[in-house]
Backbone bond lengths (Angstrom), bond angles and torsions (degrees), N, CA, C in turn:
res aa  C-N    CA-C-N  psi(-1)  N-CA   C-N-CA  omega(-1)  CA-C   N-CA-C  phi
1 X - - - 1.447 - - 1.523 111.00 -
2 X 1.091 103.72 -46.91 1.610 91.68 164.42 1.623 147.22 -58.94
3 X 1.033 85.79 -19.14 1.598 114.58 -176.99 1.999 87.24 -64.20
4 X 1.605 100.87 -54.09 1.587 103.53 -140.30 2.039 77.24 -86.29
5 X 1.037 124.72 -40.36 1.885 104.23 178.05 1.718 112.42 -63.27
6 X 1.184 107.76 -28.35 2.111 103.28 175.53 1.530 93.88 -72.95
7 X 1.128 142.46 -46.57 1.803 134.42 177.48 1.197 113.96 -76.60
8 X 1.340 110.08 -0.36 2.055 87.74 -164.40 1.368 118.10 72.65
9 X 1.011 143.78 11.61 1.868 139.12 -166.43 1.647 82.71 -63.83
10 X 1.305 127.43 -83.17 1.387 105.60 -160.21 1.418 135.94 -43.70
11 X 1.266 122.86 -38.91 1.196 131.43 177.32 1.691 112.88 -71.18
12 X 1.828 109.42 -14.14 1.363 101.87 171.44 1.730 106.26 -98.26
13 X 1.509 127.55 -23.40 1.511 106.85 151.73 1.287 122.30 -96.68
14 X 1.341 134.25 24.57 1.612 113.41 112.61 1.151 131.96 -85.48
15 X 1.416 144.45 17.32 1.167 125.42 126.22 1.395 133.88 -63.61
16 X 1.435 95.50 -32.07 1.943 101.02 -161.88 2.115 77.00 -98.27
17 X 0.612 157.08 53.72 1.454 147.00 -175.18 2.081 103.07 -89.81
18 X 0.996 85.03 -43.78 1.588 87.45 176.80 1.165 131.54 -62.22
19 X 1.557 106.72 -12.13 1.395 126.65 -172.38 1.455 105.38 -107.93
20 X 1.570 122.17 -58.94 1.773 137.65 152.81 1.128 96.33 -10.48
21 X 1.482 131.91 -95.79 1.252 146.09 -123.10 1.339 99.33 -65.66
22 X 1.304 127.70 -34.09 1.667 121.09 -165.73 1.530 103.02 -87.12
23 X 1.252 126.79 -35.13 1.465 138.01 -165.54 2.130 102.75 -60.83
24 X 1.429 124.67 -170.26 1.124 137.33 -159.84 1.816 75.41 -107.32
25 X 1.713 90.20 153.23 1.414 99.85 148.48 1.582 130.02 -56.60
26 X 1.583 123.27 -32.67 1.145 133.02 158.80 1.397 114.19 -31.86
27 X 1.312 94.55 -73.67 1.835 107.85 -155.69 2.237 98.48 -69.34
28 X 1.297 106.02 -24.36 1.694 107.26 175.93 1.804 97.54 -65.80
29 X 1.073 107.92 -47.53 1.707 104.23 -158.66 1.760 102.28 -78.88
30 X 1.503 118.09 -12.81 1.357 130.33 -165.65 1.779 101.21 -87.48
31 X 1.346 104.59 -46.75 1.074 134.93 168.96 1.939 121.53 -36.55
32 X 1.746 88.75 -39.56 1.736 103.26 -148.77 1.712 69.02 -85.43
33 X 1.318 124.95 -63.61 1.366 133.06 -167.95 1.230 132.47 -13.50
34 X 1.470 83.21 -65.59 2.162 122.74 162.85 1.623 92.38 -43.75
35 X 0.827 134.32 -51.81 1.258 136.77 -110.01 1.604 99.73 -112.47
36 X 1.336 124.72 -46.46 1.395 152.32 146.38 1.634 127.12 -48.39
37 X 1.579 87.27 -39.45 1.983 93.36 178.02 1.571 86.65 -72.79
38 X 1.610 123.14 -56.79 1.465 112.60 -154.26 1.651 99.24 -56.85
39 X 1.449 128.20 -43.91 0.885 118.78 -160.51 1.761 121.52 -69.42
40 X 1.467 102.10 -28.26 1.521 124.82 161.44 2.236 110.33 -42.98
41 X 1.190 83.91 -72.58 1.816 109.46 174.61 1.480 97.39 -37.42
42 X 1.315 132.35 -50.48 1.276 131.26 -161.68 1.695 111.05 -104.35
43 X 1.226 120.15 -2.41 1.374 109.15 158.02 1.453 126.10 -91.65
């Protein structure tokens, strides 16, 4: 949980939530990854 409040992960699948919810557990957790490196890269 900490990991995902220092990146934002929650507040970025509730935005994208409409899109999350239909996809595989794969592609959500693949997703968070992407999602964390970029945010890593840019601090």
């Amino acid at each position: 949980m900490e990991l995902f409040k220092k990146y934002g992960v929650l507040d970025y699948i509730n935005a994208c939530f409409d899109v999350l919810h239909t996809m595989s557990r794969d592609y959500i957790v693949e997703e968070i990854d992407i999602f964390i490196n970029a945010r890593k890269q840019s601090a």
